[in-house]
LOTORLUM-196217 format. One record per residue (C-alpha): x, y, z; residue in one letter. Coordinates in steps of 0.001 Angstrom, whole numbers, plus 500000, padded with zeros to 6 digits. Each point is the difference from the previous one (the first is absolute). Layout:
XYZA/...
***
This chain:
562480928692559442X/500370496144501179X/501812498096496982X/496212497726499598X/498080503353499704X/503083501621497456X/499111496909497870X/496946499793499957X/499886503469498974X/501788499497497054X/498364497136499057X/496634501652500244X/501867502368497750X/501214498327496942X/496563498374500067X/498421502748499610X/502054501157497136X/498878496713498096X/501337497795497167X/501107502821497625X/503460501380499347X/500256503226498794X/502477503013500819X/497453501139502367X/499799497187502336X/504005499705499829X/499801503718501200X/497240498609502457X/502287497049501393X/502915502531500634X/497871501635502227X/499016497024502022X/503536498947500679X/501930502936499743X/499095500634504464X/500457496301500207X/503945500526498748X/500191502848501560X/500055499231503474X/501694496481499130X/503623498958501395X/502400500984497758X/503052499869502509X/502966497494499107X/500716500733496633X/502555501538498361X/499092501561496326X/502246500841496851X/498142501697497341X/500057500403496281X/502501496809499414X/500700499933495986X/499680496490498831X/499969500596496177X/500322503202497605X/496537501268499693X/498450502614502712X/497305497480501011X/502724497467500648X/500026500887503844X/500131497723503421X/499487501330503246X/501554497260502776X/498690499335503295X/502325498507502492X/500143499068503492X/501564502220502241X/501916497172500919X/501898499056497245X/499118496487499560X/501905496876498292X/498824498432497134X/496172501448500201X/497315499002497463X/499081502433497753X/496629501441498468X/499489502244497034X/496583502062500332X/498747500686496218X/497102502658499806X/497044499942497711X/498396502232497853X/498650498250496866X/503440499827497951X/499929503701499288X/500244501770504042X/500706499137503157X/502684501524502268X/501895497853503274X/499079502821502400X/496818501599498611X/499380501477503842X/503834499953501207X/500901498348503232X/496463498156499901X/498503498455497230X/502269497968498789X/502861500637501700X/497930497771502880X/500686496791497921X/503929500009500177X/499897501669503812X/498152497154500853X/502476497732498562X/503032501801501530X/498471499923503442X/499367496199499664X/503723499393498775X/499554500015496739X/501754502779497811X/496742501745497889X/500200501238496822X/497709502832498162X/500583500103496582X/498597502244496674X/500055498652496548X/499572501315496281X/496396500707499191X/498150499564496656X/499491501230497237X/503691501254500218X/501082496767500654X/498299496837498832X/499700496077501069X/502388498720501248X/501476503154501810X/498505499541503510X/501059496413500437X/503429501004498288X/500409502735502992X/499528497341502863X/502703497503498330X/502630503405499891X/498572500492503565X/500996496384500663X/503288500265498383X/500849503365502199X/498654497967503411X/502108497093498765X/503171502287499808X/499779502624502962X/497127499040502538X/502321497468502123X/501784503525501219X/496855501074501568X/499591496748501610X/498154498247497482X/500501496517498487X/499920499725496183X/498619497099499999X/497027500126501553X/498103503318497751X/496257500026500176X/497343501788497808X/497349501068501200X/497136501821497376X/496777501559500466X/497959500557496893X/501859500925496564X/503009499583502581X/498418496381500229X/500656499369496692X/503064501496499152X/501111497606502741X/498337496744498866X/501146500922496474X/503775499813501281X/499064496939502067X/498605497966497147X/501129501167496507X/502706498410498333X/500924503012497688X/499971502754502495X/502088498439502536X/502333498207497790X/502214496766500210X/500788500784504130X/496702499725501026X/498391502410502456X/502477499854502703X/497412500653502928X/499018497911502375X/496327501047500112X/497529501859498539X/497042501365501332X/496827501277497824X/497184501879501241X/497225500672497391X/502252500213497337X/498362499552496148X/501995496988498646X/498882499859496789X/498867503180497308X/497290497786499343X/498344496386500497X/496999499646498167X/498768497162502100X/499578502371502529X/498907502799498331X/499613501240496174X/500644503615500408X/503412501402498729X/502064501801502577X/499802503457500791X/501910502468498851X/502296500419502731X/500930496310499421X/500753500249496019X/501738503083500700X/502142497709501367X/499887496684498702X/499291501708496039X/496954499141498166X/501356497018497755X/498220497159501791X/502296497311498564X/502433500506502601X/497627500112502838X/500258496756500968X/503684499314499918X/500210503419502325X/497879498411502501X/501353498238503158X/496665497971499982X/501313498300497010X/503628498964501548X/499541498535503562X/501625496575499651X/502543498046502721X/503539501897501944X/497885503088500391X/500567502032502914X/497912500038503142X/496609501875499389X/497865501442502799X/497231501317497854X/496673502313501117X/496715501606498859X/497448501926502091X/496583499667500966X/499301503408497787X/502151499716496786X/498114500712497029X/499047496584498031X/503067501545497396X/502195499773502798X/498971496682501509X/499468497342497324X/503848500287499846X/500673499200503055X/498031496742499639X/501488499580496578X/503713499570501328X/498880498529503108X/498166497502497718X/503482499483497900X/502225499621503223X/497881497761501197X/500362497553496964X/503721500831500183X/500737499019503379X/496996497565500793X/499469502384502974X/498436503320501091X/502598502820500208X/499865502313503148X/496956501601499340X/498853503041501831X/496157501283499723X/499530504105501065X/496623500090501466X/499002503670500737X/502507501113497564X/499849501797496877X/502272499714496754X/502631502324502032X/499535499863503417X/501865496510501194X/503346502035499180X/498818502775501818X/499818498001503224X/502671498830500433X/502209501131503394X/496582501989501448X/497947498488502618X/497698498466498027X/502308497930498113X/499354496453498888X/502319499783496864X/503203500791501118X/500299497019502401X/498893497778497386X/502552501058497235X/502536499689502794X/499260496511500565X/500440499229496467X/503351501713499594X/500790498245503599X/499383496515498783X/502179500510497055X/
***
């Protein structure tokens, strides 16, 4: 199959599967991509699995180098989603999502896959308080696999999303040294438990499993609500299928980074993708994301 008639294939896919989000059509997305990964270049890389960045058995990194050790290389955290209370980094190993950080790696970029603590064991703010120990651990060891400390990238897709723009933006999770990244990047991330401007209904359970159900704090826990000047970098995306609960906050923050920085941030629009599937692409032969977050980090 030609790389035009592999995409348009999986286009013709996702819209089929429609607007909805469900574990169904995350099931059904798998399936689309999972031949497209499989037959994708994965050569180039050298992998070291199960890297303990913090006390807790979801505190796990899984680092993809160049074969050629490189000098100084930019580096990109992959953070799953899963709604705040699943998600895993390799949910079909050696494919999805282990393409993100291969892709990376084979561009000269060290990738990282990373896991998290889930609700309702853990609460707000313990996703974003996982990426800052996974910043602090980069910041310590990654320059011996070629890596420069300086130059850490986030990268978040969906409750990954957020747990990254929380870190970016929020004062009190990220403390008096700031975020210490040099970019973020949010894909269809949720950015705020709730706006009402944009839409009256309380979250769903998943959410105040994670963020509690005492509103009063809602609003200080959203990054929405803390986007001012010195912020890092932000490429941010949404997709022509995300469910109107996971697209008003992408306009939301866009919206709010706009009147921050009197500009448009790099803004990235998935047509023919789904909630899930712009992650999913990434590396295959139908790929249109990849080069685009590797611009961003590039021009950094």
């Amino acid at each position: 199959m030609t790389d035009s008639a592999a995409k348009t294939a999986a286009n013709e896919a996702i819209r089929k599967l429609g607007r909805a989000f469900n574990p169904d059509i995350l099931k059904a997305t798998y399936a689309i991509y999972k031949p497209l990964q499989e037959r994708a270049p994965k050569d180039g890389v050298e992998i070291t699995k199960d890297v303990a960045y913090g006390d807790d058995a979801r505190h796990r990194i899984d680092i993809f180098a160049p074969a050629k050790k490189p000098s100084k290389a930019p580096v990109v955290v992959y953070v799953h989603g899963g709604g705040y209370v699943a998600g895993e980094r390799s949910p079909l190993p050696g494919l999805i999502y282990d393409n993100v950080p291969t892709f990376f790696a084979r561009n000269g970029v060290i990738g990282i896959n990373a896991t998290y603590r889930l609700a309702p064991d853990h609460k707000w703010p313990s996703g974003a308080a996982d990426l800052g120990k996974i910043v602090e651990w980069l910041q310590a060891n990654i320059a011996s696999y070629g890596g420069d400390p300086e130059k850490i990238f986030l990268l978040g897709q969906s409750a990954g999303a957020t747990h990254v723009a929380t870190w970016t933006f929020v004062p009190e999770v990220h403390g008096a040294k700031g975020p210490r990244i040099a970019g973020a990047m949010l894909l269809s991330g949720v950015y705020a438990p709730q706006n009402p401007e944009f839409s009256p209904e309380k979250p769903a359970g998943n959410s105040i499993a994670y963020y509690c159900e005492d509103e009063s704090n809602w609003q200080a826990m959203s990054p929405l609500n803390h986007v001012k000047p010195g912020h890092p970098p932000i490429l941010i995306g949404v997709t022509e299928f995300d469910p109107y609960p996971l697209a008003w906050p992408t306009a939301a923050l866009t919206a709010a980074l706009v009147k921050c920085d009197k500009k448009m941030p790099w803004f990235v629009f998935g047509k023919d993708h789904n909630h899930v599937s712009p992650a999913m692409q990434i590396n295959s032969e139908v790929d249109d994301l990849g080069p685009e977050l590797l611009a961003f980090v590039n021009s950094i």
